[in-house]
C-alpha positions in Angstrom: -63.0 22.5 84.9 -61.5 19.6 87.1 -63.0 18.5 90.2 -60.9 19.7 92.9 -59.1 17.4 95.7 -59.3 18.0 99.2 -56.7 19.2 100.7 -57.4 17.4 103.8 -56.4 14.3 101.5 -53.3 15.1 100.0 -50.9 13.3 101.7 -53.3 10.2 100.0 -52.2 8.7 96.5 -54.7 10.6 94.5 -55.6 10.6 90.6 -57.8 11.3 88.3 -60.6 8.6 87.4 -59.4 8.5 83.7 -55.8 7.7 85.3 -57.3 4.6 87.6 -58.1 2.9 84.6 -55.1 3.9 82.4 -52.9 3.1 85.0 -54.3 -0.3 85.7 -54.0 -1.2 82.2 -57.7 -1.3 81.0 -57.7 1.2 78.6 -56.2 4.3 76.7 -57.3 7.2 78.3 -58.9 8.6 75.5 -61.1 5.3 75.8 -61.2 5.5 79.7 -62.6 9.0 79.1 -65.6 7.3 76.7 -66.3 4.6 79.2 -66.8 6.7 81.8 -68.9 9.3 79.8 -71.3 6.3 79.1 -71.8 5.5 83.1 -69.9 2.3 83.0 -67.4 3.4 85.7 -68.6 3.6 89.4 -66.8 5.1 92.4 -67.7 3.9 95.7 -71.0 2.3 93.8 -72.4 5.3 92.2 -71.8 6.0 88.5 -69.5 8.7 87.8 -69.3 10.6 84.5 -66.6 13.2 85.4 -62.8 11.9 83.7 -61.4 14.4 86.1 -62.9 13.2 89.3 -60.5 12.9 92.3 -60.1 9.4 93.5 -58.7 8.4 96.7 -56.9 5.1 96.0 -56.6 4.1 99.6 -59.8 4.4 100.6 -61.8 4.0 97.2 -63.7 1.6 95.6 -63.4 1.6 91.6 -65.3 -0.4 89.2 -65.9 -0.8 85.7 -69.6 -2.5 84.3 -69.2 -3.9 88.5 -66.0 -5.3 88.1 -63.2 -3.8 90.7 -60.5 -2.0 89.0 -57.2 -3.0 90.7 -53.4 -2.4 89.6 -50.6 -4.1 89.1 -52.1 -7.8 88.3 -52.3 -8.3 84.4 -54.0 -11.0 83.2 -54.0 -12.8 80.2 -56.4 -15.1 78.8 -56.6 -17.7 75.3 -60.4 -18.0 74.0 -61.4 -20.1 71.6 -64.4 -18.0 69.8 -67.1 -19.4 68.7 -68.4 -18.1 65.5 -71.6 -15.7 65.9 -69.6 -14.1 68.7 -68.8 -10.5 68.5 -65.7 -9.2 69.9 -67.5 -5.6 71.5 -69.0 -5.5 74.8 -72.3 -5.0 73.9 -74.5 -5.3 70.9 -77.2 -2.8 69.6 -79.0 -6.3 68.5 -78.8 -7.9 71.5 -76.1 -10.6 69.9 -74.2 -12.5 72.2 -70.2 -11.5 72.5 -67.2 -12.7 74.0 -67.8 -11.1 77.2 -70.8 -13.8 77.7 -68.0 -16.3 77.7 -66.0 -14.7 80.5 -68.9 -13.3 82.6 -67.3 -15.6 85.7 -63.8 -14.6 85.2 -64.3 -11.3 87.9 -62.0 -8.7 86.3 -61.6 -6.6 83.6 -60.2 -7.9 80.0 -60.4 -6.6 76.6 -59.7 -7.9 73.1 -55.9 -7.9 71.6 -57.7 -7.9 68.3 -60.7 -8.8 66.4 -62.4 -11.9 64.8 -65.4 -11.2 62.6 -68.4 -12.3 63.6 -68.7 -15.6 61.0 -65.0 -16.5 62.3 -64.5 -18.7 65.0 -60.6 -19.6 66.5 -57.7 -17.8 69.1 -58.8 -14.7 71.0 -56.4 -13.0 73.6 -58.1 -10.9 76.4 -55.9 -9.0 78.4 -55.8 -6.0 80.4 -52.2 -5.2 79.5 -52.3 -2.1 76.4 -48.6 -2.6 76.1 -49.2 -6.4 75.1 -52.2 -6.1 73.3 -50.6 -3.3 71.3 -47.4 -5.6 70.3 -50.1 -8.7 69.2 -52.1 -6.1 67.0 -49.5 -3.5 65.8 -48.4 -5.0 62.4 -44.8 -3.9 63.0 -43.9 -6.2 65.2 -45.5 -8.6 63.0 -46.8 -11.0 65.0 -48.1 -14.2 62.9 -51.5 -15.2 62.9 -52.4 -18.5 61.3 -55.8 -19.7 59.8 -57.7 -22.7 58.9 -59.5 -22.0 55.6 -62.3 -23.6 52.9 -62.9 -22.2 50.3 -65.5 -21.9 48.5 -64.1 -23.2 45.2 -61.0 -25.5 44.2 -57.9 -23.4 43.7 -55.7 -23.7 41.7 -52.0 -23.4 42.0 -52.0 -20.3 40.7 -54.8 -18.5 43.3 -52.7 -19.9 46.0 -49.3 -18.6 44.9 -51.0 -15.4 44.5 -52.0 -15.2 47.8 -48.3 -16.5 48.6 -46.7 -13.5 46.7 -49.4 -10.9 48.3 -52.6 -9.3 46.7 -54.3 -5.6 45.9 -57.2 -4.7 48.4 -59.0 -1.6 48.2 -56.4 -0.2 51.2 -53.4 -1.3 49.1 -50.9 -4.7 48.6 -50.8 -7.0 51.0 -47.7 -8.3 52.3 -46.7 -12.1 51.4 -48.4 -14.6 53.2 -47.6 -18.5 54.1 -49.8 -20.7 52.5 -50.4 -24.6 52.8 -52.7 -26.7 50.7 -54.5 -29.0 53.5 -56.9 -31.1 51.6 -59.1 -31.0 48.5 -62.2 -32.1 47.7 -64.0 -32.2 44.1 -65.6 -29.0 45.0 -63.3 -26.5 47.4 -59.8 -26.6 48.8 -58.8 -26.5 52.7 -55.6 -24.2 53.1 -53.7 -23.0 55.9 -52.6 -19.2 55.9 -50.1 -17.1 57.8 -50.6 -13.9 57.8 -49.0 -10.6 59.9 -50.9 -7.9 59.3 -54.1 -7.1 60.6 -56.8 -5.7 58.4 -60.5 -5.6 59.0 -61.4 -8.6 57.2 -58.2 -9.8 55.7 -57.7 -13.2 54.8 -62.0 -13.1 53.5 -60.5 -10.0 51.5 -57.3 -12.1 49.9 -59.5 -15.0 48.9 -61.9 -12.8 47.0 -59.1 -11.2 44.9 -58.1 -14.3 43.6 -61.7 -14.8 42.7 -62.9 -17.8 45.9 -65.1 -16.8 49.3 -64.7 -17.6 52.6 -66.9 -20.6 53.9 -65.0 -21.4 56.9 -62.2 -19.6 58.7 -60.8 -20.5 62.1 -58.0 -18.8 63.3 -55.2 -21.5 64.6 -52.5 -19.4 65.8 -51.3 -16.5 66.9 -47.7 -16.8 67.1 -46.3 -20.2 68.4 -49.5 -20.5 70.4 -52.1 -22.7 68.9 -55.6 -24.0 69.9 -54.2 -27.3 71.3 -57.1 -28.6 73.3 -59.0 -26.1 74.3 -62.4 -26.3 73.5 -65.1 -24.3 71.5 -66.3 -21.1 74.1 -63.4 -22.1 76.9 -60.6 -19.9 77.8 -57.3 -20.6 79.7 -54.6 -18.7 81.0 -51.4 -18.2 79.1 -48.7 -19.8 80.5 -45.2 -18.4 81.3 -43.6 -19.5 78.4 -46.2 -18.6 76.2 -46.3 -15.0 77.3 -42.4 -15.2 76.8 -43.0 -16.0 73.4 -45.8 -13.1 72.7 -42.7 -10.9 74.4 -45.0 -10.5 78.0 -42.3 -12.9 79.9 -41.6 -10.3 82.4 -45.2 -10.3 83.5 -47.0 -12.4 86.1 -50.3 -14.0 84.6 -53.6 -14.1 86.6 -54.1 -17.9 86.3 -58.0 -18.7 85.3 -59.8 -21.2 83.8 -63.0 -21.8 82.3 -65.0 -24.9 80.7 -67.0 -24.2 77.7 -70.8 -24.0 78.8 
């Protein structure tokens, strides 16, 4: 059963806790509802594990893992991940993650996306599901672009494979944009474009045409690219990036951070 408001409050703007953090952007509410059945969500200081609890957002204080929750500011951030960096907020093993990287930043971001934890390159945080969803959903296909060795030399054959598109266990990829960087005697350097976003996809493409992975960095995502920004340092988007990810309309929460 819901908690219940007071009456004596109801001329207050009052929602549920699961709709504080859907409303300010941080979540779904089906993940609001698992975030605050795992105590990470305080009201006033104290945990609260109730979805349905009343909140009083004039005189309440919301958090989530100590942050304040607040509305209407979105905020968008570029990380460049270092690899042996995992993307979740917290790891079982005690490995650090992304969130190490941002600990100063003082609000609440999460992931638009993944990058294994051997890959290293571009990482958006936001707290804006709206954006996040049109940088992950692959129908709005949204390029990403990587930096690859391999682990052999390929031929022009492998690489106009992985131009035309290959089979993974989940079915055919669509075609990709690949560039031949460098070679050496012993593996190739290629750039790929890809805009889908399966778990593991561009490791997954070079095994089917019979290479591995040693290095991937992801360059791109979109027309945004890693610049200058440096190893475990984020940035704020700019104005015109965000126009270009289709977030133009949105103000950006300007922050900065050098890499540690």
């Amino acid at each position: 059963m819901k908690d219940q408001p007071d009456r004596g409050r109801a001329s207050r703007p009052l929602k549920t806790l699961e709709r504080v953090l859907s409303k300010a952007g941080l979540a779904s509410r089906t993940d609001a509802r698992r975030w605050i059945a795992a105590g990470r969500v305080q009201v006033n200081g104290k945990p609260v594990r109730t979805p349905d609890h009343w909140v009083d957002l004039g005189s309440d204080k919301v958090s989530l893992d100590g942050c304040p929750v607040r509305t209407g500011k979105k905020v968008y951030l570029l990380l460049y991940k270092p690899k042996g960096y995992l993307t979740t907020y917290k790891d079982p093993e005690g490995r650090p993650t992304v969130y190490d990287l941002i600990s100063g930043l003082g609000t609440w971001v999460f992931p638009a996306g993944r990058l294994d934890l051997d890959s290293s390159g571009l990482l958006v945080l936001t707290n804006d599901t709206q954006f996040a969803e049109k940088l992950t959903n692959p129908e709005h296909k949204v390029p990403k672009t990587y930096q690859v060795k391999a682990s052999s030399l390929l031929t022009d054959e492998q690489i106009e494979k992985l131009r035309r598109g290959v089979t993974l266990s989940d079915g055919p990829t669509k075609p990709a944009r690949v560039t031949r960087l460098r070679d050496s005697p012993k593996y190739s350097v290629i750039q790929i474009t890809i805009t889908e976003g399966r778990n593991r996809q561009v490791r997954r493409m070079l095994e089917a045409v019979g290479s591995k992975v040693l290095k991937l960095v992801r360059t791109a995502i979109g027309p945004v690219e890693i610049g200058d920004l440096k190893i475990g340092a984020y940035r704020s988007l700019s104005f015109q990036e965000l126009q270009q990810l289709g977030a133009g309309s949105r103000k950006s929460y300007f922050a900065s951070k050098s890499s540690l």
